[in-house]
Biotite code that builds the C-alpha atoms (Angstrom):
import biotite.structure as struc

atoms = struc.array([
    struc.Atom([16.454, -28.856, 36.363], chain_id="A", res_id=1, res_name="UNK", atom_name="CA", element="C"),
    struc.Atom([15.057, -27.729, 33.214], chain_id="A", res_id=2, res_name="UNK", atom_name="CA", element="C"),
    struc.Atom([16.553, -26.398, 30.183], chain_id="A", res_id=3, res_name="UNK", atom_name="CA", element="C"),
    struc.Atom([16.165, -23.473, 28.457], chain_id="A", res_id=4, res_name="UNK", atom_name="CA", element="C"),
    struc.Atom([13.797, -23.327, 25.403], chain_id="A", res_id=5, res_name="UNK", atom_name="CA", element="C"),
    struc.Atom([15.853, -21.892, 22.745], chain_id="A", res_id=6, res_name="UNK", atom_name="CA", element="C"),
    struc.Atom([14.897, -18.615, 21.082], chain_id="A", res_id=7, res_name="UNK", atom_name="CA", element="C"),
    struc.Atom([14.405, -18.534, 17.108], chain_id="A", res_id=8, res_name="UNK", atom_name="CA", element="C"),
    struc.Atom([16.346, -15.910, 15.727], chain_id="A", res_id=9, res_name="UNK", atom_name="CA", element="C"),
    struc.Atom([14.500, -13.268, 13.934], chain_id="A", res_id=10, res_name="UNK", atom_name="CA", element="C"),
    struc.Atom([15.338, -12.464, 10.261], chain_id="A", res_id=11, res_name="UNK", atom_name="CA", element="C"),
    struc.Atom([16.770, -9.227, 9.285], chain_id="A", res_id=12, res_name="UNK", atom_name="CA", element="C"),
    struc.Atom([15.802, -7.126, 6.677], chain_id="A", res_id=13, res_name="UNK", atom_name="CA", element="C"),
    struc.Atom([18.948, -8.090, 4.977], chain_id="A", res_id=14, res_name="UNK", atom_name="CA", element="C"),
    struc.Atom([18.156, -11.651, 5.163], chain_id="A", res_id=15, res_name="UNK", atom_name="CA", element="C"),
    struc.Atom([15.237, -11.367, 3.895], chain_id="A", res_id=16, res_name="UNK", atom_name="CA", element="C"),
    struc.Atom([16.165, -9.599, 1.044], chain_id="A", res_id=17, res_name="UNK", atom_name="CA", element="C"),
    struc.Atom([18.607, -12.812, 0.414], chain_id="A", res_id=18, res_name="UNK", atom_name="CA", element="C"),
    struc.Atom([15.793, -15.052, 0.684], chain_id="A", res_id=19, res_name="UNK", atom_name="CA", element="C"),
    struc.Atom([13.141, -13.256, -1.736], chain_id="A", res_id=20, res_name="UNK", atom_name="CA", element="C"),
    struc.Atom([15.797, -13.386, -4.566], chain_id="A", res_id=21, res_name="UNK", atom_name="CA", element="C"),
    struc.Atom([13.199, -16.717, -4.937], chain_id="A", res_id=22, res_name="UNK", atom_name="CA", element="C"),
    struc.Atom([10.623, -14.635, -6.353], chain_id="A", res_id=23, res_name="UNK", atom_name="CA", element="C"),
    struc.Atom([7.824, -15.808, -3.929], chain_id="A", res_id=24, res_name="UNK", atom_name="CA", element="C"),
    struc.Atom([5.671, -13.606, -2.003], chain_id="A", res_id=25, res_name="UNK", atom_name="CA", element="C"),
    struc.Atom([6.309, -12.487, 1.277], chain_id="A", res_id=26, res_name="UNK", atom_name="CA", element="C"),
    struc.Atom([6.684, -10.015, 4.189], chain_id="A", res_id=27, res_name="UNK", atom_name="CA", element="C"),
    struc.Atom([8.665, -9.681, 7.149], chain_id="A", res_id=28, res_name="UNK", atom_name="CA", element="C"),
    struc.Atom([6.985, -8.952, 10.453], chain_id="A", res_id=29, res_name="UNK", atom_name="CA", element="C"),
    struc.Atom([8.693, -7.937, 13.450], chain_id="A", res_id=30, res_name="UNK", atom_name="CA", element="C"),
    struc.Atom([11.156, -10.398, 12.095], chain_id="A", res_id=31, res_name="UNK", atom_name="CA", element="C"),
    struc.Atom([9.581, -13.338, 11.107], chain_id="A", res_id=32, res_name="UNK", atom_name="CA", element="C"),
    struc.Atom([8.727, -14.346, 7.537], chain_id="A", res_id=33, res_name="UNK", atom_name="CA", element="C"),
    struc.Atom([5.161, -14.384, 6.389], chain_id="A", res_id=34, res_name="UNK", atom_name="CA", element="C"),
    struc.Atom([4.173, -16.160, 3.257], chain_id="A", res_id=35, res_name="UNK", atom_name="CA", element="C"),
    struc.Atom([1.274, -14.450, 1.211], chain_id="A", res_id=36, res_name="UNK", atom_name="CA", element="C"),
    struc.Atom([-1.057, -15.705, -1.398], chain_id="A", res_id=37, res_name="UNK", atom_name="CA", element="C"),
    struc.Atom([-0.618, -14.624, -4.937], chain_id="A", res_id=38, res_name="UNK", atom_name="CA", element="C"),
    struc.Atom([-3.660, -12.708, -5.150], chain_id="A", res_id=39, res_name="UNK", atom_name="CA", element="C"),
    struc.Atom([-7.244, -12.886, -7.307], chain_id="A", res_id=40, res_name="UNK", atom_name="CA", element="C"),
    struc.Atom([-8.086, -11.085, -10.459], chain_id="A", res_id=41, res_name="UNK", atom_name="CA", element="C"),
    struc.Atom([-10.281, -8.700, -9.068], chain_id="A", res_id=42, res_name="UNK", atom_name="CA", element="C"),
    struc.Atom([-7.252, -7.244, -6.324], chain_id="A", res_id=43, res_name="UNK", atom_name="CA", element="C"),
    struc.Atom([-4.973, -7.236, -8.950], chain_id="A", res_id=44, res_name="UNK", atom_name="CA", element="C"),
    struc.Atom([-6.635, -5.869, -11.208], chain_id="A", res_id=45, res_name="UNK", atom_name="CA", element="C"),
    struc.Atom([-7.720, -2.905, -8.783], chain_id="A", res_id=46, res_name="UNK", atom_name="CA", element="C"),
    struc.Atom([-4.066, -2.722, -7.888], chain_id="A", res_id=47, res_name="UNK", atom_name="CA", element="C"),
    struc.Atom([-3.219, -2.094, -11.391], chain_id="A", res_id=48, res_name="UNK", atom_name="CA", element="C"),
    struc.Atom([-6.000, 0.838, -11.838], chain_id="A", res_id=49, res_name="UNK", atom_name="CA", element="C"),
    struc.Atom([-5.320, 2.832, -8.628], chain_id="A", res_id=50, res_name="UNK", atom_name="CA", element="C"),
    struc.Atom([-1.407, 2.503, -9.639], chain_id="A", res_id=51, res_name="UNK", atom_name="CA", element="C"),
    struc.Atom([-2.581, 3.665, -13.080], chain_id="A", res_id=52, res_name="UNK", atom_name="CA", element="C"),
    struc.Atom([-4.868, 6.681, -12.286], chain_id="A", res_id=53, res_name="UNK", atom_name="CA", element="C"),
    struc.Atom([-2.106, 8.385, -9.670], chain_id="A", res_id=54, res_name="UNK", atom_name="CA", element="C"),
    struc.Atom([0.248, 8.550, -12.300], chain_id="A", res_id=55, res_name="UNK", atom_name="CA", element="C"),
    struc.Atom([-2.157, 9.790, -14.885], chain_id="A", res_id=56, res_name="UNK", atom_name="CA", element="C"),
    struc.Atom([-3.224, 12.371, -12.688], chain_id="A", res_id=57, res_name="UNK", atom_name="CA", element="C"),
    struc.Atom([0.453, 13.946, -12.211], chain_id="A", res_id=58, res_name="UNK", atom_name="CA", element="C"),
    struc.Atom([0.630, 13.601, -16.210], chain_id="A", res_id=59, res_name="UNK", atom_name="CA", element="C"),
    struc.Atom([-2.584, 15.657, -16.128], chain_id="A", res_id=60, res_name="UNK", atom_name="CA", element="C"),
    struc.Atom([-1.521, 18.288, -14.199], chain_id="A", res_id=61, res_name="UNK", atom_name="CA", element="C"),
    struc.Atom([1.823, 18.684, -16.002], chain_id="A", res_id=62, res_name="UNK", atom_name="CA", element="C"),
    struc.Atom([3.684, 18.247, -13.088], chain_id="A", res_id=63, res_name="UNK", atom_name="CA", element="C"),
    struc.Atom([5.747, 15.466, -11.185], chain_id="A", res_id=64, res_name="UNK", atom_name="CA", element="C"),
    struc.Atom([5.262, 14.882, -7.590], chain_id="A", res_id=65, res_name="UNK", atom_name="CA", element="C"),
    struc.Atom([6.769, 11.553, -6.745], chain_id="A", res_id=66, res_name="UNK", atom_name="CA", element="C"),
    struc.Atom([6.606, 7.853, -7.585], chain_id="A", res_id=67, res_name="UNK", atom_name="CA", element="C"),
    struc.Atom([4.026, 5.387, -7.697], chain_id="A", res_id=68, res_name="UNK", atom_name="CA", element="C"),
    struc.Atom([5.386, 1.687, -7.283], chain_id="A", res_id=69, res_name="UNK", atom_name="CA", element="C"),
    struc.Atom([3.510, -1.240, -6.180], chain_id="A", res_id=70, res_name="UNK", atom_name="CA", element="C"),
    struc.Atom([4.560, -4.691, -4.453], chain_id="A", res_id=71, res_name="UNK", atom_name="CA", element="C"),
    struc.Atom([7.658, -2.257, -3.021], chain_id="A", res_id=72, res_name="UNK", atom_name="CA", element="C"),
    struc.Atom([9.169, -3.483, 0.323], chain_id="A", res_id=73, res_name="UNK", atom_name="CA", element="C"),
    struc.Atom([9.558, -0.393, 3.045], chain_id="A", res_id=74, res_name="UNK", atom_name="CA", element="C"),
    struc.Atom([11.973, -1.788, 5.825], chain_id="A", res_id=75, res_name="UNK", atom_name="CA", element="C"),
    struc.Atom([10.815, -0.690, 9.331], chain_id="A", res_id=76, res_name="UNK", atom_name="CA", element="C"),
    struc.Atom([13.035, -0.984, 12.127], chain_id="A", res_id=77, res_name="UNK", atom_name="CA", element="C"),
    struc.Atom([12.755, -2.070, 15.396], chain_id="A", res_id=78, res_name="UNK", atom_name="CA", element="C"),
    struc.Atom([14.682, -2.035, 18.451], chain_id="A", res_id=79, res_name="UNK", atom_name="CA", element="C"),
    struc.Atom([14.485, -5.306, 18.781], chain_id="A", res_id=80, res_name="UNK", atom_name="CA", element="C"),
    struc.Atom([13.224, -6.989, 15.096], chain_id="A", res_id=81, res_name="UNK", atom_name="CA", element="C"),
    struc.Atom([12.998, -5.619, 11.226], chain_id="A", res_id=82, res_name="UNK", atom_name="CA", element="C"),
    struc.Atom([9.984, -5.358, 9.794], chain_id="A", res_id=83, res_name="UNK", atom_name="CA", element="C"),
    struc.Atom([9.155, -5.400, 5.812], chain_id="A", res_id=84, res_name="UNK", atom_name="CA", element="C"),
    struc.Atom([5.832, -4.527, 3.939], chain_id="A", res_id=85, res_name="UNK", atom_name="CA", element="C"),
    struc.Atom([4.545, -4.258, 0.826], chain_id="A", res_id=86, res_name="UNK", atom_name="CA", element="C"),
    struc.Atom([1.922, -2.510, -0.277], chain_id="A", res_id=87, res_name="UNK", atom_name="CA", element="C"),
    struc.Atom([-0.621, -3.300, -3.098], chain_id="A", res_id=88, res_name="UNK", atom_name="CA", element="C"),
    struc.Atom([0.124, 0.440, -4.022], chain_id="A", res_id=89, res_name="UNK", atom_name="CA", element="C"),
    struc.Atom([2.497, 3.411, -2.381], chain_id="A", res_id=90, res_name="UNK", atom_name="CA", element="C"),
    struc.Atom([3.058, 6.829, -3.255], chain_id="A", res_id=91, res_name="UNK", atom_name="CA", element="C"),
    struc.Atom([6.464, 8.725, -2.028], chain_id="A", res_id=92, res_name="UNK", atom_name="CA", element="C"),
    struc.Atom([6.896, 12.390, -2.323], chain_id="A", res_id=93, res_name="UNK", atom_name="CA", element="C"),
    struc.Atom([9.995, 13.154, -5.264], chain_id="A", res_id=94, res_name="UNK", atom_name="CA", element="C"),
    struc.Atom([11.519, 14.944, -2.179], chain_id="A", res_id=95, res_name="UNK", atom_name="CA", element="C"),
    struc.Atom([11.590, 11.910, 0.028], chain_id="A", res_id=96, res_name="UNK", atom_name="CA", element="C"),
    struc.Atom([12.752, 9.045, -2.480], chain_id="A", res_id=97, res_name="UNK", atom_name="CA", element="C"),
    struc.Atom([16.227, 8.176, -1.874], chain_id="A", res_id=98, res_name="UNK", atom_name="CA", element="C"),
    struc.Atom([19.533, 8.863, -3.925], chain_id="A", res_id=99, res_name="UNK", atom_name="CA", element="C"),
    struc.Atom([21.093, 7.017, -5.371], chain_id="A", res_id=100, res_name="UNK", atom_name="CA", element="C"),
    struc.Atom([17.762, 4.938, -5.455], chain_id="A", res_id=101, res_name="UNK", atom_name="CA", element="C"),
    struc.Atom([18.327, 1.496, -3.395], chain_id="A", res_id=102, res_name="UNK", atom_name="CA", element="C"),
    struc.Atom([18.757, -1.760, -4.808], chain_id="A", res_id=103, res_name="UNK", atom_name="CA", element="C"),
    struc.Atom([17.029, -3.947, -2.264], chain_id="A", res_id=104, res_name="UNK", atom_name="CA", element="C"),
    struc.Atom([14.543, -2.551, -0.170], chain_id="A", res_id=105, res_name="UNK", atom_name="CA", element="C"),
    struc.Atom([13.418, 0.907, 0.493], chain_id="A", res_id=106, res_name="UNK", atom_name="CA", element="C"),
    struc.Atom([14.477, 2.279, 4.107], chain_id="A", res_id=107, res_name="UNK", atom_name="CA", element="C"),
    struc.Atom([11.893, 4.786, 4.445], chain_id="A", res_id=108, res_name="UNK", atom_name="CA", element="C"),
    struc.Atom([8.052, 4.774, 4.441], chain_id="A", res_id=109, res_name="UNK", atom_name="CA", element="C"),
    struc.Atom([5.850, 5.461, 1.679], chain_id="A", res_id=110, res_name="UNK", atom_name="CA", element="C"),
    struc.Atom([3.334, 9.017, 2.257], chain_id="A", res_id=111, res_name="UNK", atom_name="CA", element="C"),
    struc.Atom([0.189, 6.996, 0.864], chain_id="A", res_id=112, res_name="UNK", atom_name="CA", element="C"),
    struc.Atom([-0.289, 3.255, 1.344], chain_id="A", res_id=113, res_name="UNK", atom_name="CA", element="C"),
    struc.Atom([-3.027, 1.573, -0.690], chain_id="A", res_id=114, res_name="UNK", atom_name="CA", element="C"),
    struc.Atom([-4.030, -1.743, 0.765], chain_id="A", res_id=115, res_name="UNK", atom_name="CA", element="C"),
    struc.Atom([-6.943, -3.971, -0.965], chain_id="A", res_id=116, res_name="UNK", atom_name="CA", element="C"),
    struc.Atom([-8.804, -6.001, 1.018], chain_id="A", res_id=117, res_name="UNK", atom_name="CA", element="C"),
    struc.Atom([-8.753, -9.919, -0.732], chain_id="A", res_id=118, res_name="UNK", atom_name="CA", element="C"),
    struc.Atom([-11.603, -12.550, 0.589], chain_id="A", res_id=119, res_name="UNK", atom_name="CA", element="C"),
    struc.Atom([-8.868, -14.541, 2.393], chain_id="A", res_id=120, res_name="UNK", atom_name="CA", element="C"),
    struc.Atom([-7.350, -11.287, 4.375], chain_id="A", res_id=121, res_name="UNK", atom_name="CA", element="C"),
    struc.Atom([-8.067, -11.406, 7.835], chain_id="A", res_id=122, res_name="UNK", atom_name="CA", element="C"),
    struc.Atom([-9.012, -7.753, 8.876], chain_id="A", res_id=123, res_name="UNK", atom_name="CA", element="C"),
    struc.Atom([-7.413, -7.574, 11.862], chain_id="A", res_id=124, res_name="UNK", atom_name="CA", element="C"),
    struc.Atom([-4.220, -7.848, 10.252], chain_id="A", res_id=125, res_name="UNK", atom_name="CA", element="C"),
    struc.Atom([-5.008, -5.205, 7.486], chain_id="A", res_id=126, res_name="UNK", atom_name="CA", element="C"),
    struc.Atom([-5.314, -2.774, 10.540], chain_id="A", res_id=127, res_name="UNK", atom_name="CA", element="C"),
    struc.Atom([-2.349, -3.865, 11.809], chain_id="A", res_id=128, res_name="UNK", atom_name="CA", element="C"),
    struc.Atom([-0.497, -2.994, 8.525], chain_id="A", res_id=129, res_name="UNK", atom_name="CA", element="C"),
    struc.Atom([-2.511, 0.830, 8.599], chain_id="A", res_id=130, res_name="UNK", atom_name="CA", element="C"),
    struc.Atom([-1.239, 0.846, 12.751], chain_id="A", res_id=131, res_name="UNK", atom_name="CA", element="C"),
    struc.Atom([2.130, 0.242, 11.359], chain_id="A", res_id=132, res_name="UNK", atom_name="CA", element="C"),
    struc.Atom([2.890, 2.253, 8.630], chain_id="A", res_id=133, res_name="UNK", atom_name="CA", element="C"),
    struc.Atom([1.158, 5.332, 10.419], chain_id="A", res_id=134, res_name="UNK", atom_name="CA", element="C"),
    struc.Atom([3.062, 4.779, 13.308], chain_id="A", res_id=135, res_name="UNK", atom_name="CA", element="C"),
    struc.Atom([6.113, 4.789, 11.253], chain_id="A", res_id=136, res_name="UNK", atom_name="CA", element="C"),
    struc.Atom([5.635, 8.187, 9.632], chain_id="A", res_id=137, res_name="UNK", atom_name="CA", element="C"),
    struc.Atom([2.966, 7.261, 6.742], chain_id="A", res_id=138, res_name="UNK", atom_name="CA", element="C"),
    struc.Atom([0.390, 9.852, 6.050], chain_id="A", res_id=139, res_name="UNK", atom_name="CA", element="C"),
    struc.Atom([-2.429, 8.696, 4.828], chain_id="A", res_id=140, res_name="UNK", atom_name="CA", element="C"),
    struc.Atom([-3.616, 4.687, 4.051], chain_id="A", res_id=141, res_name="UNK", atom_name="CA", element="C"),
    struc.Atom([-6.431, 3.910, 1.895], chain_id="A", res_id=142, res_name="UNK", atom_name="CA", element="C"),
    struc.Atom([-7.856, 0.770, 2.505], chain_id="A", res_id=143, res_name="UNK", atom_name="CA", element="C"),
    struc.Atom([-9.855, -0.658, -0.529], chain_id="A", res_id=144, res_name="UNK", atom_name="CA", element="C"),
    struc.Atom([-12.797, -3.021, 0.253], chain_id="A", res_id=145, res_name="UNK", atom_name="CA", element="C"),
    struc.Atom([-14.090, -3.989, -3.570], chain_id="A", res_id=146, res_name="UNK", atom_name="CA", element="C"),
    struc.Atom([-16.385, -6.343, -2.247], chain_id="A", res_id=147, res_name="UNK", atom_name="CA", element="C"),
    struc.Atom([-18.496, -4.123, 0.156], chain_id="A", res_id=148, res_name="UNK", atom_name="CA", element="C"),
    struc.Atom([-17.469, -0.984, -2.726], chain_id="A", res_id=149, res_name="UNK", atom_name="CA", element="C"),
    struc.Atom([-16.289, 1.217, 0.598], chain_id="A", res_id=150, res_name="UNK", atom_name="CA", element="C"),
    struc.Atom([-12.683, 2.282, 0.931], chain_id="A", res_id=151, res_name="UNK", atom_name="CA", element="C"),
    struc.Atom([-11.620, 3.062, 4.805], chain_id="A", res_id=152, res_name="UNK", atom_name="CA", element="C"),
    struc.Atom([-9.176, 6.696, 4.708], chain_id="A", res_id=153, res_name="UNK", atom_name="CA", element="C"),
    struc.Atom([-7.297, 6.388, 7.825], chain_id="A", res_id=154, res_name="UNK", atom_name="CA", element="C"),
    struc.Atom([-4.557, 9.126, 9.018], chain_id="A", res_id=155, res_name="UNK", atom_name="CA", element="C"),
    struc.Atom([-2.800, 9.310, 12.637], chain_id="A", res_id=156, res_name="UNK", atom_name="CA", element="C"),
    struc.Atom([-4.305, 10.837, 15.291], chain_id="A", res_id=157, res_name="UNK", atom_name="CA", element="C"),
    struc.Atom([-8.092, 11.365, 13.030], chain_id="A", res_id=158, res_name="UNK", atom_name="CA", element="C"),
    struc.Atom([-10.992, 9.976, 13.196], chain_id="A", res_id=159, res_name="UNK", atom_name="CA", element="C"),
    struc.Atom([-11.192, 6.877, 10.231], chain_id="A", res_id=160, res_name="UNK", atom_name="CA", element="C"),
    struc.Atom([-13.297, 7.986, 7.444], chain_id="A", res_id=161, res_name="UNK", atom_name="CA", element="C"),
    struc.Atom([-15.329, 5.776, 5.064], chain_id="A", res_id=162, res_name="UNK", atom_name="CA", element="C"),
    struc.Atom([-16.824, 6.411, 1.503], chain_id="A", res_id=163, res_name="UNK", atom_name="CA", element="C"),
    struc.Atom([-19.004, 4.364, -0.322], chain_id="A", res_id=164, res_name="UNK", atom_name="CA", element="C"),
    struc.Atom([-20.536, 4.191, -4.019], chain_id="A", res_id=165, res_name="UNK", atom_name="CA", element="C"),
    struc.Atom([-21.615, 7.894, -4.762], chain_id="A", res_id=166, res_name="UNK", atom_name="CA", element="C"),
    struc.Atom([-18.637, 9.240, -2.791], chain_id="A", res_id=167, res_name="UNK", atom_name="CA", element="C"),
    struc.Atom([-15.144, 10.708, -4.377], chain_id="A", res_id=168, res_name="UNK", atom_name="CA", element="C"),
    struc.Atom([-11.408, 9.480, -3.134], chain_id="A", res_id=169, res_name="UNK", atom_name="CA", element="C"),
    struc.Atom([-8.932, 12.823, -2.454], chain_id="A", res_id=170, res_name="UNK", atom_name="CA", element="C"),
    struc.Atom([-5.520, 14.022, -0.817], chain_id="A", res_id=171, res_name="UNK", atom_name="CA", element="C"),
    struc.Atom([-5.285, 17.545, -1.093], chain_id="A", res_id=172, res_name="UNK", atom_name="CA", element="C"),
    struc.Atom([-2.319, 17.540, 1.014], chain_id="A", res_id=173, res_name="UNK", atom_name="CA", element="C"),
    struc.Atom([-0.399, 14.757, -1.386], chain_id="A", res_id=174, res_name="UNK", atom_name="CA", element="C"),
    struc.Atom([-2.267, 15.195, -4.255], chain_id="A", res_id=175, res_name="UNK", atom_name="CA", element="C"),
    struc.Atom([-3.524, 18.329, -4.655], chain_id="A", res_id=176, res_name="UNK", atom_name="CA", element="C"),
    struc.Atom([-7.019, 18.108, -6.849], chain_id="A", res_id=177, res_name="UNK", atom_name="CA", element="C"),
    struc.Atom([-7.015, 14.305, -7.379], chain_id="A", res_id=178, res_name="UNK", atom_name="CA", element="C"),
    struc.Atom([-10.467, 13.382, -7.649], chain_id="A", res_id=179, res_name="UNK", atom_name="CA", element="C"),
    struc.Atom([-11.504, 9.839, -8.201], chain_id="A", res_id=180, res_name="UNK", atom_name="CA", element="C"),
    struc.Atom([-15.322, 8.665, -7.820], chain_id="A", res_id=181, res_name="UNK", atom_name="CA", element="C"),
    struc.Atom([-15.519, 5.464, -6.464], chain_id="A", res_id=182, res_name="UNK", atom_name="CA", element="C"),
    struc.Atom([-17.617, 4.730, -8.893], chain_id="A", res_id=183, res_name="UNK", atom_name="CA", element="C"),
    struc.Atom([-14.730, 4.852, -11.171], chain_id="A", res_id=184, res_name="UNK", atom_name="CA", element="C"),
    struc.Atom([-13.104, 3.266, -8.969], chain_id="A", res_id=185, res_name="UNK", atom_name="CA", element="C"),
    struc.Atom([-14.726, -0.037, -8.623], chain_id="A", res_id=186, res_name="UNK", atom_name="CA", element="C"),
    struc.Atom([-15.669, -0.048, -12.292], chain_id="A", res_id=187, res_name="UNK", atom_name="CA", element="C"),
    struc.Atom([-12.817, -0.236, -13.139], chain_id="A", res_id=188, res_name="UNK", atom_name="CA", element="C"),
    struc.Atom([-11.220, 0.743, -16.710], chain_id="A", res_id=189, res_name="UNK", atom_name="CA", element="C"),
    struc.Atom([-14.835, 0.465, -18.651], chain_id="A", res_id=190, res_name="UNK", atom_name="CA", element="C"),
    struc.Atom([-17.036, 2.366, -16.150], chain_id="A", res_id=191, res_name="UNK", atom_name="CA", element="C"),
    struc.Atom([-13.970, 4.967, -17.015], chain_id="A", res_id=192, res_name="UNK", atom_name="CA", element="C"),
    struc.Atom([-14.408, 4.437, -20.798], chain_id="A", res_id=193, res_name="UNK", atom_name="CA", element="C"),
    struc.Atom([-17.999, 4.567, -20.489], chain_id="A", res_id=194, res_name="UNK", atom_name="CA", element="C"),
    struc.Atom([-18.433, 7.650, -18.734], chain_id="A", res_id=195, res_name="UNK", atom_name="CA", element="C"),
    struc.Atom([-15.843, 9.430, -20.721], chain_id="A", res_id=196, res_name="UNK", atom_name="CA", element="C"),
    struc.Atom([-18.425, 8.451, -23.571], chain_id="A", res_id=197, res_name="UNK", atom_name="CA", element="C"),
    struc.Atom([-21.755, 9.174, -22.442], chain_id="A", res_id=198, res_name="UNK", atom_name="CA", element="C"),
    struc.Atom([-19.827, 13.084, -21.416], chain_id="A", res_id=199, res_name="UNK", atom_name="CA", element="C"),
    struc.Atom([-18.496, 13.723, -25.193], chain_id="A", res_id=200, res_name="UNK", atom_name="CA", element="C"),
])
């Protein structure tokens, strides 16, 4: 006769919440615990920009449209596990942002995920991030590639679009008249100084 094999119980959001008070990076999926990599200069760096130019656009245009947060943890539940990610950057619509604001993690989805692609990421899993959080209600998810200079636009039920150098990032539906060159993009805070420069 042979015994059964015991099943590992899966963490709950609420667990994991417990268990990040440690500071360390992390996400849940499907309710086990995933350790992540602090990441390089270049992805955080890039994080940093994006995060930067989507609120300086809504200062631009006088007008407020929602947060921009990065490193945020959106719960999504499962019938059967909790799942938590965090983005490199999210944007969610002032309408949808919950109040009183949580103090642990956030219980919906964000409307734009940015994800940047880091040497060590496997890309398999980066899709199944974009799979998830479009599945989940998400409307659009940039995926940044700095090393290739591409960035992958994908939305549910459309075709995945890709831009390289030369192209321009927008999301008329989120961000209506955002612009950003990828050339901008990629260069970062000096290409941005520089062409401001060579304009005047």
């Amino acid at each position: 006769m042979t015994s059964a094999t015991p099943t590992k119980r899966k963490m709950t959001a609420e667990q994991f919440w417990r268990l990040c008070a440690d500071g360390k990076p992390r996400e849940l999926v499907r309710g086990e615990v995933i350790e992540k990599m602090p990441v390089n200069l270049e992805h955080g760096s890039l994080a940093q920009w994006i995060g930067t130019l989507l609120m300086n656009y809504q200062t631009q245009i006088r007008q407020y449209l929602g947060e921009v947060v990065s490193e945020t943890g959106f719960v999504i539940r499962y019938p059967d596990a909790d799942t938590v990610r965090a983005p490199d950057v999210a944007f969610i619509r002032k309408e949808r942002i919950p109040e009183p604001r949580p103090a642990t993690f956030v219980e919906i989805v964000p409307d734009l995920v940015v994800e940047i692609v880091s040497p060590n990421d496997a890309y398999a899993e980066i899709l199944d991030k974009v799979d998830e959080f479009l599945q989940a209600g998400t409307t659009v998810v940039w995926v940044v590639d700095p090393r290739r200079h591409k960035v992958e636009v994908y939305r549910r039920d459309v075709p995945m679009q890709i831009l390289h150098a030369g192209d321009t990032l927008t999301c008329e539906d989120l961000l209506p008249g955002f612009k950003l060159p990828l050339k901008t993009l990629f260069g970062g805070l000096q290409a941005a100084i520089e062409s401001t420069e060579v304009s005047e």
